[in-house]
C-alpha positions as CSV (number, residue, x, y, z in Angstrom):
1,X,-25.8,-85.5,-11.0
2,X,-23.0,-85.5,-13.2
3,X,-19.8,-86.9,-13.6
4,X,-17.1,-84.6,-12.8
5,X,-13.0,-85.1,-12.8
6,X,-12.3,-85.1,-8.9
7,X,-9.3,-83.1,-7.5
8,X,-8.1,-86.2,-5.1
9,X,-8.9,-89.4,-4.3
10,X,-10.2,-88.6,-1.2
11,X,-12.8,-86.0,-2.2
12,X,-15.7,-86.9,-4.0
13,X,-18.1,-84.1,-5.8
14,X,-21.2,-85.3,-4.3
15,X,-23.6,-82.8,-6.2
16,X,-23.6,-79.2,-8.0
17,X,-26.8,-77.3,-8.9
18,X,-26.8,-74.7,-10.9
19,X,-29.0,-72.2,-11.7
20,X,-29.4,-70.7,-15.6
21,X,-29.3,-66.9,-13.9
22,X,-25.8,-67.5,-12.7
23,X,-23.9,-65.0,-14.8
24,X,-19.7,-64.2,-14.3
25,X,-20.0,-60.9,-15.2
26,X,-22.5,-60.1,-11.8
27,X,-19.8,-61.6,-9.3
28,X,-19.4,-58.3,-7.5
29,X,-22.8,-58.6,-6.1
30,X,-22.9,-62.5,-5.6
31,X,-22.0,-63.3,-1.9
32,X,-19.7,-67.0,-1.6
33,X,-20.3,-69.2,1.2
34,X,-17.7,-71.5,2.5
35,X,-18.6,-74.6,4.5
36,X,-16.1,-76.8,5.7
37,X,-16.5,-80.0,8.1
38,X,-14.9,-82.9,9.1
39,X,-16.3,-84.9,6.4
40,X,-16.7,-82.6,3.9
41,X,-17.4,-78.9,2.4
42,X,-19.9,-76.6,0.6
43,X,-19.8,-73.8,-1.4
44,X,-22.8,-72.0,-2.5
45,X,-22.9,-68.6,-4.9
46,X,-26.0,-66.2,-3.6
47,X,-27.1,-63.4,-5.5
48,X,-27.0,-60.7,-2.8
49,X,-29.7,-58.4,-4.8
50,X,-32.9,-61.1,-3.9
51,X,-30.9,-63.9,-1.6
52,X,-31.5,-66.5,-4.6
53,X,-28.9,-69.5,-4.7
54,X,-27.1,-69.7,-7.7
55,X,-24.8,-72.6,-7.6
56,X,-24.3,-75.0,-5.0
57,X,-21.7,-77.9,-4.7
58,X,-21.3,-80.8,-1.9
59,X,-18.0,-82.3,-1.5
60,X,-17.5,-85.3,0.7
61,X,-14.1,-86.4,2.0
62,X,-13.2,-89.9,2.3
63,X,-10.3,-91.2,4.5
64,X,-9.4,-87.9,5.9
65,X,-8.9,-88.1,9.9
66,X,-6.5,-85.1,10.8
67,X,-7.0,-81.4,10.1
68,X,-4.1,-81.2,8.1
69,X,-5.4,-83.8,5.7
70,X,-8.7,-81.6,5.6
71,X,-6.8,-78.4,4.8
72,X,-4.8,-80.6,1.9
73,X,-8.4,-81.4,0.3
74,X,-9.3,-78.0,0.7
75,X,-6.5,-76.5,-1.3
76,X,-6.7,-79.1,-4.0
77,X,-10.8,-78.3,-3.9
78,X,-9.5,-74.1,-4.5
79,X,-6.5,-74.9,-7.4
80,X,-9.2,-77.0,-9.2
81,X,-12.6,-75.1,-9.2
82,X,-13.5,-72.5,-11.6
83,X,-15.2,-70.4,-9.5
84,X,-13.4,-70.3,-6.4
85,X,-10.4,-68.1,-7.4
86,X,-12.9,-64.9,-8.0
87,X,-11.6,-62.7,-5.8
88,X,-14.1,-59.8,-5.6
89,X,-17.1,-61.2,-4.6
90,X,-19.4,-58.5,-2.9
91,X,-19.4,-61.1,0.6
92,X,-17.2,-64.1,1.7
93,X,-18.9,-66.1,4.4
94,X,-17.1,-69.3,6.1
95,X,-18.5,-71.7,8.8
96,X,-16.8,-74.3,10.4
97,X,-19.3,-77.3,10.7
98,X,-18.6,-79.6,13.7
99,X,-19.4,-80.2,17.4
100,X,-17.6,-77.5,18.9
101,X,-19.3,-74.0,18.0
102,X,-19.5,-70.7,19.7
103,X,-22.3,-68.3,19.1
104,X,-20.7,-64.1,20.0
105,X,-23.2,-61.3,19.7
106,X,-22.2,-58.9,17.2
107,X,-22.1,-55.8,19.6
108,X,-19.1,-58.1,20.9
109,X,-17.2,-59.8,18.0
110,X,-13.8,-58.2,17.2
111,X,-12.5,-59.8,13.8
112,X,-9.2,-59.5,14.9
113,X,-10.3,-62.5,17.7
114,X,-12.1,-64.1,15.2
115,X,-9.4,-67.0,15.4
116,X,-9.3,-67.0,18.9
117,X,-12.9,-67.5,19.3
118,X,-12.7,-70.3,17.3
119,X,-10.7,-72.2,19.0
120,X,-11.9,-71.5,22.5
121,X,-14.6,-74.4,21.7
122,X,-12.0,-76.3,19.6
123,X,-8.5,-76.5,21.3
124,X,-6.8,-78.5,19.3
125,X,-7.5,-76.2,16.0
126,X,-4.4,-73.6,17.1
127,X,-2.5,-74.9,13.8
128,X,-5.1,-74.6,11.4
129,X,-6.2,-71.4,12.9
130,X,-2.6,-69.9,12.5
131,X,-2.5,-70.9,8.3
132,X,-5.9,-69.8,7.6
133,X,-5.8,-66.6,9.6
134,X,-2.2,-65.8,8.7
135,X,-2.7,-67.2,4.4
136,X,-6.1,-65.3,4.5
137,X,-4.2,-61.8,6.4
138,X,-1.0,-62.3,3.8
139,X,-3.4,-62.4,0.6
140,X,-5.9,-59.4,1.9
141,X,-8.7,-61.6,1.9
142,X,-10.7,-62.0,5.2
């Protein structure tokens, strides 16, 4: 593990992996996945060709109790990282990591109730829901 510069207080980089076949210039056919919990997030780079992890990092929050205070992290996570800015990667997958969950066959999911769905299990996510479905609609990303 190394040491690495930290982008709050209340966010510590638990551990990044890297593997020596990561290369920038093949990001078009690397999928990101996004996980974010309570106590933390994840962000892993897979090469979509052969499903091999590339780069993997572990964030752990510390002293964060509201959602708002996990979506602050979050953004000073994004404006720090090197990586995370790329913005055509060939897939973006997200997962919300807590208690509440909700599993939808794909013969019924409709992305545009994707934040609906969400919080159906999770009530009191409406104003997150609203900033990262409206922030993610506004910048074409999805």
């Amino acid at each position: 593990m190394q040491s690495l510069e930290q982008p709050s207080s209340r966010t510590k980089l638990n551990q990044r992996i890297k593997d020596e076949a990561l290369n920038i210039d093949s990001i078009p056919q690397y999928a990101l996945a996004l996980e974010v919990s309570n106590n933390g997030f994840r962000c892993a780079i897979v090469d979509s060709q052969d499903n091999r992890c590339l780069w993997l990092e572990d964030y752990r929050f510390s002293s964060v109790f509201f959602p708002e205070q996990i979506m602050e992290q979050l953004g000073f996570i994004f404006d720090e990282h090197q990586l995370l800015h790329i913005g055509f990667w060939h897939k973006v997958r997200v997962s919300l990591k807590n208690k509440h969950f909700t599993l939808i066959p794909e013969s019924l999911f409709r992305k545009d109730y994707a934040g609906h769905s969400i919080c159906v299990s999770a009530p009191r996510c409406q104003k997150i829901r609203r900033r990262f479905f409206i922030t993610s609609t506004q910048t074409g990303r999805s």
